[in-house]
Wavefront OBJ file of the C-alpha trace (Angstrom):
o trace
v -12.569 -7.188 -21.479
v -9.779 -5.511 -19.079
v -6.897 -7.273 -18.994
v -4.331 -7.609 -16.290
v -1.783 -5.444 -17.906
v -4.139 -2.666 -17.962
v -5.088 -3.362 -14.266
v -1.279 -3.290 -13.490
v -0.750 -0.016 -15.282
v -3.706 1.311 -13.352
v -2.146 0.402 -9.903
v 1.088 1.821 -10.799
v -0.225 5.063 -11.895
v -2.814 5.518 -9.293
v -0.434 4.455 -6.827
v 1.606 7.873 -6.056
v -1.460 9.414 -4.861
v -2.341 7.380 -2.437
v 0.989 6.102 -1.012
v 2.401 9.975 -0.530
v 0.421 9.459 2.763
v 3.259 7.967 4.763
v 6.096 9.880 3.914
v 3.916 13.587 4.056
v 5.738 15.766 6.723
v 2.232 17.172 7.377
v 0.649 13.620 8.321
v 3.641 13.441 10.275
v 3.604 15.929 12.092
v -0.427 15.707 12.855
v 0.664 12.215 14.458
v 3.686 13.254 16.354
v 1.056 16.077 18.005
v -1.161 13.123 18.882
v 1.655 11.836 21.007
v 2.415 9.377 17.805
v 6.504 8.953 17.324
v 8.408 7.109 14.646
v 6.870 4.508 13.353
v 4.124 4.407 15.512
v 2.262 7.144 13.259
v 2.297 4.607 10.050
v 0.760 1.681 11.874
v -1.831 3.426 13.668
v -2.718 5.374 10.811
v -3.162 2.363 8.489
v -4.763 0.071 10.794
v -7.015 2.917 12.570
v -10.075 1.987 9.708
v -9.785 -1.008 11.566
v -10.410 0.435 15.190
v -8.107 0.160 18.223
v -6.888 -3.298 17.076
v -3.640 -5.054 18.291
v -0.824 -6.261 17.630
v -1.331 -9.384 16.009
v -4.240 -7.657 13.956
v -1.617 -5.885 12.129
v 0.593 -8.022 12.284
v -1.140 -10.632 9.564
v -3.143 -7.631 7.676
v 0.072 -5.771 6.958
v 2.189 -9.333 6.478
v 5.901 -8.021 5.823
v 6.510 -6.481 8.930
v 8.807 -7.542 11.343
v 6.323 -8.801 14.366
v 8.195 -6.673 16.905
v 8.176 -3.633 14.858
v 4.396 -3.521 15.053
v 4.599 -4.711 18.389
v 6.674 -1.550 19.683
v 3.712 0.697 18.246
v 0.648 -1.401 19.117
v -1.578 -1.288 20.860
v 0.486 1.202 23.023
v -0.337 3.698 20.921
v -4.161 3.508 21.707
v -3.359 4.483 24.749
v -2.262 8.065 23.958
v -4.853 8.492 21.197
v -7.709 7.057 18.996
v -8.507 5.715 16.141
v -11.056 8.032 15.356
v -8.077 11.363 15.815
v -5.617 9.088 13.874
v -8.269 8.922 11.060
v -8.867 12.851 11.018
v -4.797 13.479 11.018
v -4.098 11.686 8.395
v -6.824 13.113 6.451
v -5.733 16.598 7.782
v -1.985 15.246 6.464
v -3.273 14.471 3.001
v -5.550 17.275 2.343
v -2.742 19.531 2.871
v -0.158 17.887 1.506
v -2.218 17.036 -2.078
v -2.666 21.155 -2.040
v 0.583 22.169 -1.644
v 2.197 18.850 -4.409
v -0.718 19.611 -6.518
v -1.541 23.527 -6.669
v -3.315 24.638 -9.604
v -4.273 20.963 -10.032
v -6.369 20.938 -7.011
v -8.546 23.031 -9.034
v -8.724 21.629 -12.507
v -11.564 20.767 -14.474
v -10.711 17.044 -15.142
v -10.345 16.273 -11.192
v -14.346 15.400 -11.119
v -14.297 12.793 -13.922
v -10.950 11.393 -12.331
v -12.882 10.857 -8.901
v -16.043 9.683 -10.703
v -14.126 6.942 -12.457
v -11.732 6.086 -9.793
v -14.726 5.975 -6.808
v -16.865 3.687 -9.671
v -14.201 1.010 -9.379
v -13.059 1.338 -5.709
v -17.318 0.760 -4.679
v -17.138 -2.119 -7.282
v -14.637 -4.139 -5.358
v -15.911 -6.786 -3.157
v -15.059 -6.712 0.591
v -14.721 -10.540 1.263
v -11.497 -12.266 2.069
v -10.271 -8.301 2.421
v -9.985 -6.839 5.835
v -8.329 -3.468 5.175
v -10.138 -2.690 1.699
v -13.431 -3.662 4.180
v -12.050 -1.287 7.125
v -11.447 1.555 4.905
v -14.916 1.358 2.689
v -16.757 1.556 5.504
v -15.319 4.943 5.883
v -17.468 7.905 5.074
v -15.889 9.675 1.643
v -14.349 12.801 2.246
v -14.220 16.321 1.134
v -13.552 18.129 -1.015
v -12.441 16.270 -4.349
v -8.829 15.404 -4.227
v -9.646 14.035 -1.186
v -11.881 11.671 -2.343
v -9.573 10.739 -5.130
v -7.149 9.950 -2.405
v -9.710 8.012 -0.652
v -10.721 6.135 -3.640
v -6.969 5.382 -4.520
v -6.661 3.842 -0.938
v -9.680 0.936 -1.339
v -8.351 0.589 -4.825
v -4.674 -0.293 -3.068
v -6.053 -1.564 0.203
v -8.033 -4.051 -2.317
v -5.214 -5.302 -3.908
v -3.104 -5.058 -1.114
v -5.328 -7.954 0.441
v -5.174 -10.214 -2.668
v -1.313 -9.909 -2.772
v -1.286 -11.132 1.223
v -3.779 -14.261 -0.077
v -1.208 -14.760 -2.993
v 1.680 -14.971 -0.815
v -0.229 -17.484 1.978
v -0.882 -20.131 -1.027
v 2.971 -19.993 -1.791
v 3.550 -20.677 2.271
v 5.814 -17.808 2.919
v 6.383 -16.175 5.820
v 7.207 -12.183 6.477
v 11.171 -12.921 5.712
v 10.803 -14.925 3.201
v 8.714 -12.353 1.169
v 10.756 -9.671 1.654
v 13.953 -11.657 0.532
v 12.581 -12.863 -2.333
v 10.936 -9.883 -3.231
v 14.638 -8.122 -2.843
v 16.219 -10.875 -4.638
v 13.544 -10.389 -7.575
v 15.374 -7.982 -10.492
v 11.835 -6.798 -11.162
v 10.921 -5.432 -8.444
v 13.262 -2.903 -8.303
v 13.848 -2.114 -4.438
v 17.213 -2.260 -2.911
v 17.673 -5.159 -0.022
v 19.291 -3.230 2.821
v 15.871 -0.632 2.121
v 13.643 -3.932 2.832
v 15.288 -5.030 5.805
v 15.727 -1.800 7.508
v 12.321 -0.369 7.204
v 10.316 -3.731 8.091
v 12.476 -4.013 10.863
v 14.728 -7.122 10.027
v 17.682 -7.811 11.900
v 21.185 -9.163 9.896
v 20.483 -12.516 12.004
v 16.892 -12.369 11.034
v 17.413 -11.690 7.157
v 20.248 -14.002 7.168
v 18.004 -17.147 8.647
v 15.047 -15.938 6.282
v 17.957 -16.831 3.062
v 18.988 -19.525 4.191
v 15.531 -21.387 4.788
v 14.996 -20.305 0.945
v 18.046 -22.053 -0.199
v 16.889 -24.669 1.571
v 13.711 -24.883 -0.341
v 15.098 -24.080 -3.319
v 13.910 -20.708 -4.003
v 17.613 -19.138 -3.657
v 20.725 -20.019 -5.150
v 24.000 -19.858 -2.979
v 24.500 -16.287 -3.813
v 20.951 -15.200 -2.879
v 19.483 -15.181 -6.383
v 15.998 -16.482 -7.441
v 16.285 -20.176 -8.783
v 14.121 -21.220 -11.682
v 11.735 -22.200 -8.884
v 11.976 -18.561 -6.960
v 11.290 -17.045 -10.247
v 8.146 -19.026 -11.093
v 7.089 -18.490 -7.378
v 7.543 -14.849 -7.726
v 5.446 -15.061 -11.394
v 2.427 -17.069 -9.679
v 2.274 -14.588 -6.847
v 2.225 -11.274 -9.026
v -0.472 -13.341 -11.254
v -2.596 -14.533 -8.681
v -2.549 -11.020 -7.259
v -3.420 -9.441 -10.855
v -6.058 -11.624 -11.435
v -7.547 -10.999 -7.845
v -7.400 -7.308 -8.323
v -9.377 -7.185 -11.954
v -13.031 -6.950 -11.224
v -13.612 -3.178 -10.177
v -11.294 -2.760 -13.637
v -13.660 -4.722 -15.445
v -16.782 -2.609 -13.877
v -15.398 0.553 -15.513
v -14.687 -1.075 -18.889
v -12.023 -0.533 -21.266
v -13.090 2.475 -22.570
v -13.539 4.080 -18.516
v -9.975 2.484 -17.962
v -8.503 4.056 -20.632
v -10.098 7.247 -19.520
v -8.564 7.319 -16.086
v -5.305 6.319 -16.915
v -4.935 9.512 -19.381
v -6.356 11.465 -16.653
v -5.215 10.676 -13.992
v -1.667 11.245 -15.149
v -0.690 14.626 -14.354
v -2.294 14.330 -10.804
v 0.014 11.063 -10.068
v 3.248 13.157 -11.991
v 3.054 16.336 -9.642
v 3.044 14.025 -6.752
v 6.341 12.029 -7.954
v 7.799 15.361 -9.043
v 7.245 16.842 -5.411
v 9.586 14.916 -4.151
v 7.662 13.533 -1.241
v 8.869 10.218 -1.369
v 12.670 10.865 -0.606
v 13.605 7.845 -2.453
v 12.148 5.618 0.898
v 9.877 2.780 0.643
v 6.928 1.568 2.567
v 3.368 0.267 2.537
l 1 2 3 4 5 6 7 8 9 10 11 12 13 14 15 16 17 18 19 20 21 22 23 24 25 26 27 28 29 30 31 32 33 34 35 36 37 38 39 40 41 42 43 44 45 46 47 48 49 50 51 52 53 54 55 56 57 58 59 60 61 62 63 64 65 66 67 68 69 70 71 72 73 74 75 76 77 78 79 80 81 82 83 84 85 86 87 88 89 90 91 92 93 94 95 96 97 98 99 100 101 102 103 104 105 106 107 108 109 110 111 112 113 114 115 116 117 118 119 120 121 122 123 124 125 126 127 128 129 130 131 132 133 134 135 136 137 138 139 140 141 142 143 144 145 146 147 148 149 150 151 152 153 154 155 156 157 158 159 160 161 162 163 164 165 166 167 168 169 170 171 172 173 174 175 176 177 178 179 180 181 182 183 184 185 186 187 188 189 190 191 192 193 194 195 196 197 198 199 200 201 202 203 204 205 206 207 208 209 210 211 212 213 214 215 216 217 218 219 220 221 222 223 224 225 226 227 228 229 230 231 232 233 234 235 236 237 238 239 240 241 242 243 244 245 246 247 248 249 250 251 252 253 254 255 256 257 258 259 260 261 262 263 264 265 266 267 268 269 270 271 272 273 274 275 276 277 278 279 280 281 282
């Protein structure tokens, strides 16, 4: 039986090839020649699976956002293009941007299995209780293969992605409050001021968010997890580990194990590229 570890291993090594997508300079640039500036690229191209939705429909799919951040890029930016071009640039973005990080790999023999396995547990996962995983399996699989690796990768993330939201409604915490904890968390690795500037948090805003967790009892005075913010933060990566098992345990141990030795040189040329800059989003 697959257990969460193995799941967890899974998503962090599957991971780099789908999230490359929002920092590629050639998604980028397809959006910004859609009339699609800043910001307003990353939203519309995650929520386009969706259709032209607002706002507020991206608001609670995407969770740790700063409302007005979404806000300033929809649905205004429905108005200069549509979901259906958004979909087709950032597929554009990704196929070249997997060719040129990838090269030879693009190519290689093992690619096929990788998809096979990958694409068996993305169509095993269940769409209910999970808008964007729903959104984006509707979606007709691309070509050629990399691309549908990439595809796969994003209902694999998209899937957990919606647990993780469900995890952090149980635990009644808002967009601040899971970004500060999540900051404030030594395992998680990613530097505050990085949180707060790229979901769009003001000083006031980040300040309040702390000091309604003290008053809880999920931060100490100097911003650190209590015993209580610690087991909060354990129960939420749980519950979301335990949500996103079953398309693990439709490929098996032995398919798991498969994928995770070959997927790795595909997910290391992607780190290696550099694409990520050392930003984080998602």
């Amino acid at each position: 039986m697959v257990d969460t570890a193995t799941a967890r291993r899974l998503y962090q090594r599957l991971e780099p090839l789908h999230a490359f997508v929002y920092f590629s300079p050639e998604a980028n640039l397809r959006y910004q020649q859609l009339g699609l500036a800043g910001q307003d690229g990353y939203f519309a191209s995650r929520a386009a699976a969706m259709g032209a939705v607002g706002s507020e429909v991206v608001v609670a799919t995407f969770f740790n956002f700063q409302p007005a951040l979404v806000r300033a890029a929809l649905p205004g930016a429905w108005d200069v293009t549509s979901p259906r071009e958004v979909l087709e640039a950032r597929l554009d973005g990704a196929d070249e941007t997997l060719r040129r990080v990838l090269g030879d790999l693009v190519d290689h023999p093992d690619l096929a299995e990788v998809v096979d396995l990958a694409r068996t547990a993305a169509e095993a996962c269940s769409p209910q209780g999970r808008p964007l995983y729903a959104a984006h399996a509707a979606l007709a699989w691309p070509e050629p293969l990399h691309l549908q690796l990439f595809h796969a990768v994003t209902l694999l993330r998209e899937h957990r992605g919606d647990g993780h939201v469900a995890a952090l409604t149980l635990e009644n915490l808002n967009h601040g409050d899971v970004l500060v904890t999540h900051a404030a968390s030594e395992a998680m690795g990613l530097p505050e001021e990085i949180l707060q500037l790229t979901r769009g948090f003001t000083d006031e805003e980040w300040q309040a968010a702390k000091g309604s967790l003290r008053d809880r009892g999920i931060l100490d005075a100097e911003g650190r997890l209590t015993a209580e913010g610690t087991a909060l933060r354990q129960r939420i990566e749980d519950r979301t580990d335990d949500a996103a098992l079953p398309p693990w345990q439709a490929l098996g141990d032995d398919g798991c194990a498969r994928l995770l030795e070959l997927s790795a040189p595909f997910s290391r040329a992607v780190v290696k590229s550099g694409v990520f800059g050392g930003r984080a989003r998602g």
